[in-house]
C-alpha positions in Angstrom: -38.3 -36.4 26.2 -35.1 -35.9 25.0 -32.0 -34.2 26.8 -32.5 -30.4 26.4 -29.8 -28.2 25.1 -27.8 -25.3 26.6 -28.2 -22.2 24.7 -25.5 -19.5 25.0 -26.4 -16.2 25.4 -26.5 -14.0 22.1 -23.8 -12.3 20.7 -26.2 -9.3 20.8 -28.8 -7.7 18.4 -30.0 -4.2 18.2 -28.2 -1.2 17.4 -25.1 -1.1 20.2 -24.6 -4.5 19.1 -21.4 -5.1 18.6 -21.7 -7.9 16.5 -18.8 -9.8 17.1 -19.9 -13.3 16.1 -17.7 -14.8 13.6 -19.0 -15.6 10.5 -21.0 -18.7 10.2 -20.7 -19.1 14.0 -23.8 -21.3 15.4 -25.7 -19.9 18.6 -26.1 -22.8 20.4 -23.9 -24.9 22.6 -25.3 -28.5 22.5 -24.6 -31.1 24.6 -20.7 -32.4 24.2 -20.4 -34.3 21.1 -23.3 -32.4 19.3 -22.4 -29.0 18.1 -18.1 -28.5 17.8 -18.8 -25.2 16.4 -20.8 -23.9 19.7 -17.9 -25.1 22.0 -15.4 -23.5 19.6 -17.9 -20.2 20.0 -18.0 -20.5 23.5 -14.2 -20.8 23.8 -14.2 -17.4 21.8 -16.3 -15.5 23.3 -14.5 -16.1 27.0 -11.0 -15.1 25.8 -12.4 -12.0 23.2 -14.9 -10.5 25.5 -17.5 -8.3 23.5 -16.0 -4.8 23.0 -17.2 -2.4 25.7 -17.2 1.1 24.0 -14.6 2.0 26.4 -11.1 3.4 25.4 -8.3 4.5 27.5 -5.7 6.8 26.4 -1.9 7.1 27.7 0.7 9.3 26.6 3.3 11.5 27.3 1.8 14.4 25.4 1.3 16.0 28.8 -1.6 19.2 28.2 0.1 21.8 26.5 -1.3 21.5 22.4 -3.7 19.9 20.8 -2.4 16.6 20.7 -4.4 14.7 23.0 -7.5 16.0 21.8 -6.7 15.5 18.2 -6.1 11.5 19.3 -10.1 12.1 20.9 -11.4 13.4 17.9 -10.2 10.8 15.0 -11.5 8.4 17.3 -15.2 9.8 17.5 -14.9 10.3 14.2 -14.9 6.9 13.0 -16.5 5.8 16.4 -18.6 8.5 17.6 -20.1 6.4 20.7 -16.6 5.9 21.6 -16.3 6.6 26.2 -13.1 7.7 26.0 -10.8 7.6 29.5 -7.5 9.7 30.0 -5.5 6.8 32.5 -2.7 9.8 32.4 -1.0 12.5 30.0 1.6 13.3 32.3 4.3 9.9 31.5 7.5 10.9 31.8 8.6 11.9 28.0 10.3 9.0 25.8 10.0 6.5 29.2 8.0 3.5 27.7 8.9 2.0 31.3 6.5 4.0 32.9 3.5 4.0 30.7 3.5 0.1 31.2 4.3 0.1 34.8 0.4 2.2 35.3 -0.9 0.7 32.1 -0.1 -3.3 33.5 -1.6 -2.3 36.9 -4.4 0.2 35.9 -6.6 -1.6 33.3 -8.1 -4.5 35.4 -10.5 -1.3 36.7 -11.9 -1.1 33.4 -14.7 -3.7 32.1 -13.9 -6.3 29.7 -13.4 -5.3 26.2 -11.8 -1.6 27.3 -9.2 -1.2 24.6 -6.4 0.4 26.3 -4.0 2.8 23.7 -0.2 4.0 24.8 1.6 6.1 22.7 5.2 7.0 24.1 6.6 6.5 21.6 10.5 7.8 20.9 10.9 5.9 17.8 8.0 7.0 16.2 8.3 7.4 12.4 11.2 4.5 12.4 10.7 1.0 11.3 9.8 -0.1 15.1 6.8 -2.4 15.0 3.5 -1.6 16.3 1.5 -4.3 18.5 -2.1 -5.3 19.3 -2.2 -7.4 22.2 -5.2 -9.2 23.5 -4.8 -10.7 27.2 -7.5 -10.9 30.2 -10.3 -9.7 28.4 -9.0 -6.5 27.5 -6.8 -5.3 24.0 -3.9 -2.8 24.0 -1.9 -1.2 21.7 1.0 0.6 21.7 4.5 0.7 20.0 6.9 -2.2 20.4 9.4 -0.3 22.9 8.9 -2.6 25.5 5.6 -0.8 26.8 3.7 -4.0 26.3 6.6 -6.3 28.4 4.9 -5.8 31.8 1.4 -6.5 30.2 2.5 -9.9 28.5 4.8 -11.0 30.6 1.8 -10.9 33.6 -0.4 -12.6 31.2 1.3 -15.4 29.3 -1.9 -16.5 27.3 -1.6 -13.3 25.6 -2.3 -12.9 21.8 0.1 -10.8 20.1 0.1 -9.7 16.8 1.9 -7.3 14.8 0.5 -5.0 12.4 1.6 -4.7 9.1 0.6 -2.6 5.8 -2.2 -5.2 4.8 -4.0 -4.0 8.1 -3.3 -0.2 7.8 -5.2 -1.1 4.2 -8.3 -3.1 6.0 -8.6 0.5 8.6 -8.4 2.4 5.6 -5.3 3.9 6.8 -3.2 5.2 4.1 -1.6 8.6 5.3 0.9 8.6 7.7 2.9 11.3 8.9 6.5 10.5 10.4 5.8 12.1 13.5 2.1 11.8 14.9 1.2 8.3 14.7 -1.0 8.8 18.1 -3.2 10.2 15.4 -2.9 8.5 12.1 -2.3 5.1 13.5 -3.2 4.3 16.8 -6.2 6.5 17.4 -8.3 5.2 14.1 -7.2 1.3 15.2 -8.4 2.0 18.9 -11.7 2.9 17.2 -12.0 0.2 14.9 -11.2 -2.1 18.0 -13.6 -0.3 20.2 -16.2 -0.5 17.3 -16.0 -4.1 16.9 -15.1 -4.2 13.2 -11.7 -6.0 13.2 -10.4 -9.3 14.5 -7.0 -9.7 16.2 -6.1 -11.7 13.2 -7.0 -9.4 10.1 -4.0 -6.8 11.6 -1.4 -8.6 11.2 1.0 -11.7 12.0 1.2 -13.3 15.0 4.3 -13.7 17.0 5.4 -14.5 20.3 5.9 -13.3 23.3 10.2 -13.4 23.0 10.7 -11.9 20.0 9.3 -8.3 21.4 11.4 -5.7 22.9 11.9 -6.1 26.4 11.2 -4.0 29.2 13.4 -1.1 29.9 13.9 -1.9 33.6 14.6 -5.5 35.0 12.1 -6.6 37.3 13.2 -6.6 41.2 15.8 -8.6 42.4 14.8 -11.0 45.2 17.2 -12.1 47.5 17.0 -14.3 51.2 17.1 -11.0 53.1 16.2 -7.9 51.2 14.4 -7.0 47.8 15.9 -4.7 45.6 13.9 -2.3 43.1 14.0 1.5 41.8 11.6 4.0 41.9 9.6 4.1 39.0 7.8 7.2 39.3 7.2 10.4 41.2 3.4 11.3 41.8 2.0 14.8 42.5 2.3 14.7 45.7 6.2 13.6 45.5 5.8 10.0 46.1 8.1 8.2 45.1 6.9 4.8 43.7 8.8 1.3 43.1 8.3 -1.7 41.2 9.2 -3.7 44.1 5.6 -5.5 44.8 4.1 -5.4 48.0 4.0 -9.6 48.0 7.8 -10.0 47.8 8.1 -8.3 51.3 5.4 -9.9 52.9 7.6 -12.6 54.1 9.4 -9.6 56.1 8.5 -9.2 59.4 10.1 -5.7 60.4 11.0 -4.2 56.4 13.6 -1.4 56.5 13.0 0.6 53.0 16.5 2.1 52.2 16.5 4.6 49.6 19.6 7.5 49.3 21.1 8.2 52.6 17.9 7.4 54.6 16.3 4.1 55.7 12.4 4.2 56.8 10.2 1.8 58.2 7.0 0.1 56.3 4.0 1.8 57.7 0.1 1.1 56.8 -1.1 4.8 56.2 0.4 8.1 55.6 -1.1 9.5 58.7 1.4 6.8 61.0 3.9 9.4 61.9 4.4 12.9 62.0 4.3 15.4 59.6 7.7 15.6 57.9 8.8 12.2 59.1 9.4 9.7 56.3 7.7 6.7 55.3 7.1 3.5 53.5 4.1 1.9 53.1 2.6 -0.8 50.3 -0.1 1.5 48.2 -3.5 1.0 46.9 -1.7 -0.2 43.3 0.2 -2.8 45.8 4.0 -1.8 45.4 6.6 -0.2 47.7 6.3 3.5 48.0 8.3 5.9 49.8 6.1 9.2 51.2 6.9 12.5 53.8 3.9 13.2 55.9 2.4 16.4 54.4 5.5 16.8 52.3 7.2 15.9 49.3 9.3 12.5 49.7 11.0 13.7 46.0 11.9 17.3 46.9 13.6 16.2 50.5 15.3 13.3 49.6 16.4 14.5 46.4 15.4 11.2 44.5 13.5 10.4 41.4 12.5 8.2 38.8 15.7 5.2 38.6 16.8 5.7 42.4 17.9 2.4 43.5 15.0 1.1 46.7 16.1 -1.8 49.0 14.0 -3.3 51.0 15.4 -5.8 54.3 14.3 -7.6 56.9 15.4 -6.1 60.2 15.0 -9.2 62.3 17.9 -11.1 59.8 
């Protein structure tokens, strides 16, 4: 008997099929030396992930209007079995900074082939780029603000492309207004994504990963004897939440977080002291954030979104 082959599993048939296999595409892996175009399919299909149906949507449209459900229904409309997810409405308005910040932290709870949309988007109706980026499974796209930076700069495989007129002409997209390209632009693209019935490639050109525009806020400066970070966001309860990650202090054995006029120690739960007694503690997104027990940590310390966060080490 000859050596058996190793078959792949199929790109799917039936109707929620995706049917992402590229033209002419075998679908069988042979034994090395036997079939180049199975490896080559192989390779593909681990770094572009069949599309899940799942699309998550982040603005800072916040709920008053109908804009976020006018971006919901131009995506069911070409893509009716779109799941669509809101990750959050409530950015702060023009901050790409933030959107990214959630966005770069948020989507690994999502199953491979979620496409993940982000419109904050200042420059809207300019000549700012728009980008389609494919890294870990997932694709996201969002304006070239520097949204994107905290995504690629996690994932240097990442696949970026640009998209220009000739793929607003494959989507069929020929209408634009100047100021609501959540819905003329980005919510038919998330569809066609989501839908399987464009490639990275047909969008646009590729480019790399320096030529975009960089992230609004540096990352955190790490020093021998203290971290320093700002807040990037206030939650509902009036955390306040860095960008200082949870690693960079665990070489720390007694952190001091010094925010404003007050300095408080790194606790493991909100429920460690007593209400109205500040706090630090590394939360469940695993970054530095700054609580009151019971009480708003924004309101009483009169900080928000930019405050400048150290963290030291108390035994140096």
């Amino acid at each position: 008997m000859g050596r058996p082959r190793r078959v792949c599993a199929a790109w799917g048939s039936g109707p929620d099929a995706p049917g992402l296999a590229p033209e002419g595409m075998c679908s069988a892996v042979q034994w090395p030396g036997r079939c180049a175009r199975g490896a080559q399919e192989l390779a593909y299909r681990m770094t572009n992930p069949r599309p899940s149906g799942v699309i998550t949507i982040t603005t800072d449209f916040g709920h008053q209007g109908p804009f976020v459900g006018v971006m919901k229904g131009r995506i069911l409309g070409r893509f009716p079995q779109a799941r669509l997810v809101d990750l959050t409405h409530e950015i702060l308005v023009h901050w790409p900074a933030e959107a990214g910040f959630w966005l770069s932290r948020a989507f690994e709870y999502f199953p491979p082939g979620t496409v993940h949309v982000a419109v904050v988007d200042p420059g809207v109706g300019t000549s700012r780029d728009i980008l389609v980026v494919s890294a870990a499974g997932h694709l996201f796209t969002a304006p070239d603000n520097g949204l994107l930076a905290p995504i690629v700069s996690r994932h240097p495989e990442a696949e970026i492309v640009r998209l220009r007129a000739a793929g607003l002409a494959l989507l069929n997209i020929h209408r634009v207004s100047a100021t609501f390209h959540g819905r003329d632009i980005f919510a038919p693209l998330a569809a066609e994504l989501a839908a399987g019935r464009c490639r990275l490639h047909e969008l646009g050109e590729p480019v790399e990963a320096g030529s975009l525009v960089p992230a609004w806020i540096e990352e955190p400066l790490a020093e021998p004897d203290c971290i320093t970070g700002l807040v990037i966001t206030v939650e509902h309860f009036g955390n306040l939440i860095t960008n200082i990650e949870g690693s960079l202090i665990e070489r720390f054995r007694l952190p001091l977080v010094h925010a404003g006029q007050h300095a408080v120690p790194l606790l493991r739960t909100y429920a460690d002291t007593r209400p109205g007694q500040y706090l630090a503690l590394v939360n469940s997104f695993g970054v530095v954030e700054i609580a009151r027990a019971e009480q708003s940590a924004a309101e009483g310390l009169g900080l928000g979104r930019g405050a400048p966060v150290i963290v030291r080490d108390r035994t140096t």
